[in-house]
C-alpha positions, -999 to +999 in steps of 0.1 A: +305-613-292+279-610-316+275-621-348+257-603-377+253-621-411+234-606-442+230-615-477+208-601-505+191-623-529+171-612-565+139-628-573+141-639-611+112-629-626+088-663-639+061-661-669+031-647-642+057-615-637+060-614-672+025-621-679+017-589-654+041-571-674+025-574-709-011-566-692+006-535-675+020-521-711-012-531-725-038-519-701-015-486-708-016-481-742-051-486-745-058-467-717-036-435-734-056-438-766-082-438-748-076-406-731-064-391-759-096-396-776-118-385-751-106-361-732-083-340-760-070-306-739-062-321-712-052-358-722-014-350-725-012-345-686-033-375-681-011-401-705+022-391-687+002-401-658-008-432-667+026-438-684+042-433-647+016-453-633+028-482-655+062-475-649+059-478-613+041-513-615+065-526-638+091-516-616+076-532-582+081-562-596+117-558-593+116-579-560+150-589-536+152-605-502+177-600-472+184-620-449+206-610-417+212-635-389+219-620-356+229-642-328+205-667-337+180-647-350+169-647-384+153-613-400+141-616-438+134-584-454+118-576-489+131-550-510+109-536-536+130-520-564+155-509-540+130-478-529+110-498-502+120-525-474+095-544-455+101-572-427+079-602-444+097-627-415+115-624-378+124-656-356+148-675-330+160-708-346+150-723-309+117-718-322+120-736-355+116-780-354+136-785-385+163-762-404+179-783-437+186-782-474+154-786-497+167-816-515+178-837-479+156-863-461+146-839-438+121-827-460+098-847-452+063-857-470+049-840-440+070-810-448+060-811-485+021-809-480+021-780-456-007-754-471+018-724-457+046-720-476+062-689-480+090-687-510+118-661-502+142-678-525+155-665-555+136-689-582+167-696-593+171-733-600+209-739-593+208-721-562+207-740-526+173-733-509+169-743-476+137-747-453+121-739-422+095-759-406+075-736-380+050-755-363+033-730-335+001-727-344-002-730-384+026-756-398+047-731-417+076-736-442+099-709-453+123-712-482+154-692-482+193-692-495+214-687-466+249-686-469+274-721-453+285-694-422+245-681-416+241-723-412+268-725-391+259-698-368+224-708-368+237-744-357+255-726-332+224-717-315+204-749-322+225-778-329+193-802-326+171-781-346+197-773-381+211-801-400+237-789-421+249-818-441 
């Protein structure tokens, strides 16, 4: 029988998305006045462009992830303002050395210094990230906020490996 698990989770925006944001509005305005200045019969055609344009940004930064676990396999997808999906992550837990909650002992010093970490978490601080070490190749850790029944049929798969309490 298989089992298929998914869950969505919203990136909250931090002060560089916001930051990103202003600069967008900004580099617009300034742009349109530009534009309006220089080029005066045809600038209206060319603001609504560049008003789309910054639109568009601003909206990519509307970021989500999903995560579907399949039999063992986990697939992590990013969602850019619910008009694009991308596969950023696909792997077997047999494949992964440790699979445990952020704030346990597993999460080791070791674990903490890896240069590869790739955050697919919300940013939300009362949320329950979890990790995965990776270490084929480059040491890799991936964040992510699985649901209790994605951990238990991950530990299905790889008792060893996933340390659920």
């Amino acid at each position: 029988m298989d089992i298929f698990l998914e869950k969505i989770v919203k990136k909250q925006k931090n002060v560089l998305d916001f930051l990103i944001i202003i600069g967008i509005v900004l580099a617009a305005i300034i742009l349109s006045y530009l534009l309006l200045i220089l080029v005066p019969g045809f600038s209206t055609f060319l603001v609504v462009g560049v008003i789309y344009l910054a639109y568009w940004l601003i909206t990519n930064r509307n970021i989500e992830f999903e995560y579907a676990v399949t039999n063992g396999d986990l697939d992590i997808d990013k969602i850019i303002n619910q008009r694009k999906r991308k596969r950023i992550f696909s792997g077997n837990v047999k494949e992964f050395e440790v699979v445990a909650r952020v704030n346990s002992d597993k999460y080791t010093n070791q674990i903490k210094q890896c240069k590869n970490v790739k955050d697919y978490s919300s940013n939300n601080k009362n949320a329950e990230v979890w990790f995965i070490y990776i270490n084929k190749g480059e040491p890799t850790v991936i964040l992510f906020e699985p649901t209790p029944k994605m951990v238990d049929s991950l530990f299905t798969f790889a008792p060893r490996v996933v340390y659920r309490y």
